[in-house]
N, C-alpha and C positions, 0 to 999 in steps of 0.2 A: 459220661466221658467215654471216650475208645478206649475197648480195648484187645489187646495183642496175646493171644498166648502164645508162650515158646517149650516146644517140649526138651524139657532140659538131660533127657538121659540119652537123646538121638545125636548117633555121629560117636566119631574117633574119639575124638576129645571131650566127650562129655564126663559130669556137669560143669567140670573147671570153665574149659573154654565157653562154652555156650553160657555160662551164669553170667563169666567176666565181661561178653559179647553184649549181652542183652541189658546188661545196669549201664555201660557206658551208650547204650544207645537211650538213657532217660537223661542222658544230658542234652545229646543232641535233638531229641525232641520234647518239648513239654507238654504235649497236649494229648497223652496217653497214659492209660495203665497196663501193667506187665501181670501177666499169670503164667507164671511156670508148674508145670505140668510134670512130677515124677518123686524120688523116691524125700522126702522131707527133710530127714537129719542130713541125706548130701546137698539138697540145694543150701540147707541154710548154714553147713561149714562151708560152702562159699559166698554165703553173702555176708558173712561178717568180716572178710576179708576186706568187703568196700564201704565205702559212706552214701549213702543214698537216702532219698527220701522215702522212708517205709511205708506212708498212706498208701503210695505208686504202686507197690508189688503185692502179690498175694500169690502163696502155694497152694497148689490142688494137691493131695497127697494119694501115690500111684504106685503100686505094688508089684507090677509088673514093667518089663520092658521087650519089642519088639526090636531082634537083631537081626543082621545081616546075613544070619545062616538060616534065619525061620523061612519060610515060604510065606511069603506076602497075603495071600489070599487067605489061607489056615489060622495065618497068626491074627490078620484082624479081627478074624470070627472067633477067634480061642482066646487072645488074651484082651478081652475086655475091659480089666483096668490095666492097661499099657498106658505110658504116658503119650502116644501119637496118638491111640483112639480118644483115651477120655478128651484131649485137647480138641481134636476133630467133634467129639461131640457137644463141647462146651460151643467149639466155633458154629455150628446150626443152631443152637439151643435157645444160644444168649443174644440176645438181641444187640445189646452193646458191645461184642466181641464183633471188631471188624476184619481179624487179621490171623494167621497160624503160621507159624514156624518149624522146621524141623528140618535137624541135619544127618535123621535118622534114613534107615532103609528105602529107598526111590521106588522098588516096587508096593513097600506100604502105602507110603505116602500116596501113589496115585490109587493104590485098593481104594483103602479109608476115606480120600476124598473124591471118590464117588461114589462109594458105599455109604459111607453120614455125612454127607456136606449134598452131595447130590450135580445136578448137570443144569445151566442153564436150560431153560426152555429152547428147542431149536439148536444145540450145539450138538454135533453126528459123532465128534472126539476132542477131550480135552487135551491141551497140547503144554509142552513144557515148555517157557521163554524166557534163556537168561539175556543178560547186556551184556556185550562184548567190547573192550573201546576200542576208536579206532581214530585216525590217525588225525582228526578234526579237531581232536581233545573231546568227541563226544563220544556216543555208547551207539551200536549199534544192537536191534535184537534180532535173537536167531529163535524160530519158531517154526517147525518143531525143534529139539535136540532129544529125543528118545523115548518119549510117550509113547508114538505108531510109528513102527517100524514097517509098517505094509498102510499105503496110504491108496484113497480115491482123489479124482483131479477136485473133487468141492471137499474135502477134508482142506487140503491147500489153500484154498479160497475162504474158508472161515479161519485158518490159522493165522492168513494175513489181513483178515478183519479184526479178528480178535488184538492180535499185536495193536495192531495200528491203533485198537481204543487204549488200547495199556502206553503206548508213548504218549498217547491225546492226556489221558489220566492222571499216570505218575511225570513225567518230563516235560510235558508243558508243551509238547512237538502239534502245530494248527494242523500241518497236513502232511502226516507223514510218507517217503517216499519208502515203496515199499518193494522189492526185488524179488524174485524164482530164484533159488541155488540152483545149478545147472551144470552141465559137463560143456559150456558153451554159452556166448554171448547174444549169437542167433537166432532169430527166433523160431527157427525149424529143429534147433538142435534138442537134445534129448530123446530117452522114451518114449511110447504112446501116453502113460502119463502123464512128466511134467510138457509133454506138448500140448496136450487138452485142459491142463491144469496154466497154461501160460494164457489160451485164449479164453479161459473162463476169467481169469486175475483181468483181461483189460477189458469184459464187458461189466466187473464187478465196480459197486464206490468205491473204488481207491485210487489213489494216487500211485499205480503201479508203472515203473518207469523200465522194467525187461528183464532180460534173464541176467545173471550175475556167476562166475565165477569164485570159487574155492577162495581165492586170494582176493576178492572184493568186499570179501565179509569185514576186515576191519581196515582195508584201502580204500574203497567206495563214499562215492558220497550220497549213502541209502539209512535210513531207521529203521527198516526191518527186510531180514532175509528168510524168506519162506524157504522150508525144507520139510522133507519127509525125514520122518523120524531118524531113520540109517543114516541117510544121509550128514543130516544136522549132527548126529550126534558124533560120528566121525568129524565132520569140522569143530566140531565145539572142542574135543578134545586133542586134534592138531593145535586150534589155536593157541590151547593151554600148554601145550608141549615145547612150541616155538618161542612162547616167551617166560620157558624154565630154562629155557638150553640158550636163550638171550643173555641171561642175567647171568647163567652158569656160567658162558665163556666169558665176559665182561669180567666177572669176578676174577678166571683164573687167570687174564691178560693181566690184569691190573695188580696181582699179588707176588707174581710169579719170580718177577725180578725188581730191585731197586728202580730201574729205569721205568718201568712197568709200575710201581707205586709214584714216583715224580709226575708222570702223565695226568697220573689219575687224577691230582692235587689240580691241575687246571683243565680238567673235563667234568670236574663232578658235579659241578651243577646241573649238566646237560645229562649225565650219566644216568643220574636223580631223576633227572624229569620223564628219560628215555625208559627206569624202571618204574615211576610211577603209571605212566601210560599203560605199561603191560600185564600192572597187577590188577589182576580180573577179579581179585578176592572185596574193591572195592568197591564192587558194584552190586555183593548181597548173594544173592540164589538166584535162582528162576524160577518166576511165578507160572502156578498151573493154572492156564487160561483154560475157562470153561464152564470151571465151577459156582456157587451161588457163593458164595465167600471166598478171601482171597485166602490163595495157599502158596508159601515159600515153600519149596524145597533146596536148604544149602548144600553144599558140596561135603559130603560124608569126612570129611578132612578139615572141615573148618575151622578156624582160630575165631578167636574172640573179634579181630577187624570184620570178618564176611560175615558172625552172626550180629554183629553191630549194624552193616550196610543192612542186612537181610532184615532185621526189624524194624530200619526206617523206610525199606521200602513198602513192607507191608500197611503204614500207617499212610505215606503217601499215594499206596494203590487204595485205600479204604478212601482215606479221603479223598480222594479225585474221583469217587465212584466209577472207579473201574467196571462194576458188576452192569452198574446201571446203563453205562456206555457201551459196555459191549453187547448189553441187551439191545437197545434201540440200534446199532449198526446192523445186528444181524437182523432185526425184525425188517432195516429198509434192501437189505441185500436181497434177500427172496433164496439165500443160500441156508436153509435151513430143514430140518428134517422132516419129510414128506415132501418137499423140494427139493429132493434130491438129483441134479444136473448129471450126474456123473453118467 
């Protein structure tokens, strides 16, 4: 059977939230096993807190942890039983491990998985792609959001290969429509860059439909918006800003006065719907496309709902063979290394 490991000491709120994250996602899917990965007595004073079925889970027991003050490259090579490398290396090892988890350090996370997880054949840079929603009731993905911060126009062009296998994979998307981030909707507009990276995307396979705008990312009707690292990651974390300071004022119109809590009583269903839309924490991490096994990276601040999403998405990229897809799209693109267009 599959399965997923989660490194349970990575992130803010570890191992509470990521234990409590990771047992309710073995409701919601049945067709896996969980391995958490770190220190033993704390996972399992929090897994007796829940009811589960115990065949499902099993501890790796990890004596060290990689934090947010270590240096990412040092710390993978130095702390070897970290609970993000052992995981990383159970995930190449085990044949049945289809999946990895972690809400730990972003610069580890991409170390480790491509120090022991390794690079697809033919990928020039593994890219990071969370789902965004947007205004369809679906998810938009953004690719990159911080991986490469300095990009070539064919890193772009496999970034929006790669996406487009991960919506084929995970979401069930035939032919995804796939956009440029740009400073502009024309197709002259931009740097020498995304200008040569615009006419590489419409001679590539895809269903690339032009350049997109800052505020098309979850207004647009696209499944994935190609970006350079800087880029993406600046919009990824506007997006995230605009719908805290959404919810924020919502909250304080509606509490502030008497007549402001009356309102609310016949808005709140709409209210409801308007903050479910915006919470991005249900849509998991973002998986690092690139690699030979699939790698969640969650948001270093996650609660038990994002490590829930984030464990189902790992099972539904495993199973949709994400790897396998995004092998054969780039083996038909000819955008692969020794190919390099740029």
């Amino acid at each position: 059977m599959l399965k997923i490991v989660v490194d349970a000491m990575g992130g803010d709120n570890a191992p509470a939230e990521i234990v409590k994250g990771a047992i309710c996602a073995l409701s919601e899917r049945e067709d896996f096993l969980l391995i958490f990965t770190g220190d033993e007595d704390l996972i399992k004073a929090e897994l007796v807190k829940y009811a589960y079925d115990a065949s499902r889970v099993e501890i790796v027991h990890c004596s060290e942890v990689i934090t947010n003050d270590d240096i990412p490259t040092h710390a993978v090579r130095s702390k070897r039983d970290s609970s993000l490398v052992v995981g990383l290396k159970l995930l190449k090892e085990d044949g049945a491990v289809g999946g990895f988890v972690s809400a730990g350090s972003t610069g580890a996370v991409l170390t480790g998985g491509v120090m022991h997880v390794g690079r697809i054949k033919g990928v020039m840079r593994p890219a990071l792609c969370p789902a965004l929603p947007n205004v369809a009731g679906g998810k938009t993905l953004l690719c990159d959001c911080g991986a490469n911060a300095e990009c070539k126009p064919a890193y772009l062009v496999q970034f929006g290969i790669m996406a487009s296998a991960y919506a084929k994979a995970a979401f069930g998307v035939e032919n995804p429509r796939v956009a440029l981030l740009n400073n502009g909707a024309e197709e002259h507009k931009g740097d020498p860059l995304h200008q040569e990276a615009h006419q590489l995307l419409k001679e590539a396979p895809l269903n690339f439909v032009g350049n997109i705008e800052g505020r098309d990312i979850m207004y647009g009707d696209y499944d994935v918006a190609v970006a350079d690292g800087f880029s993406g990651n600046i919009a990824l974390k506007a997006c995230e800003g605009v719908g805290k300071t959404v919810s924020t004022l919502l909250k304080q119109e509606f509490t502030k006065n008497f007549a402001g809590k009356l309102s609310y009583l016949f808005a709140q269903k709409q209210i409801n719907k308007l903050r479910d839309m915006l919470d991005y924490a249900k849509f998991g991490g973002s998986v690092f496309l690139g690699l030979k096994k699939v790698v969640i990276k969650s948001h270093g601040a996650s609660k038990a709902k994002s490590i829930t999403a984030s464990v189902c998405q790992a099972v539904d990229a495993a199973r949709g063979n994400l790897i396998g897809n995004i092998t054969s799209m780039l083996e038909a693109s000819g955008f692969t290394v020794g190919q390099d267009r740029e």
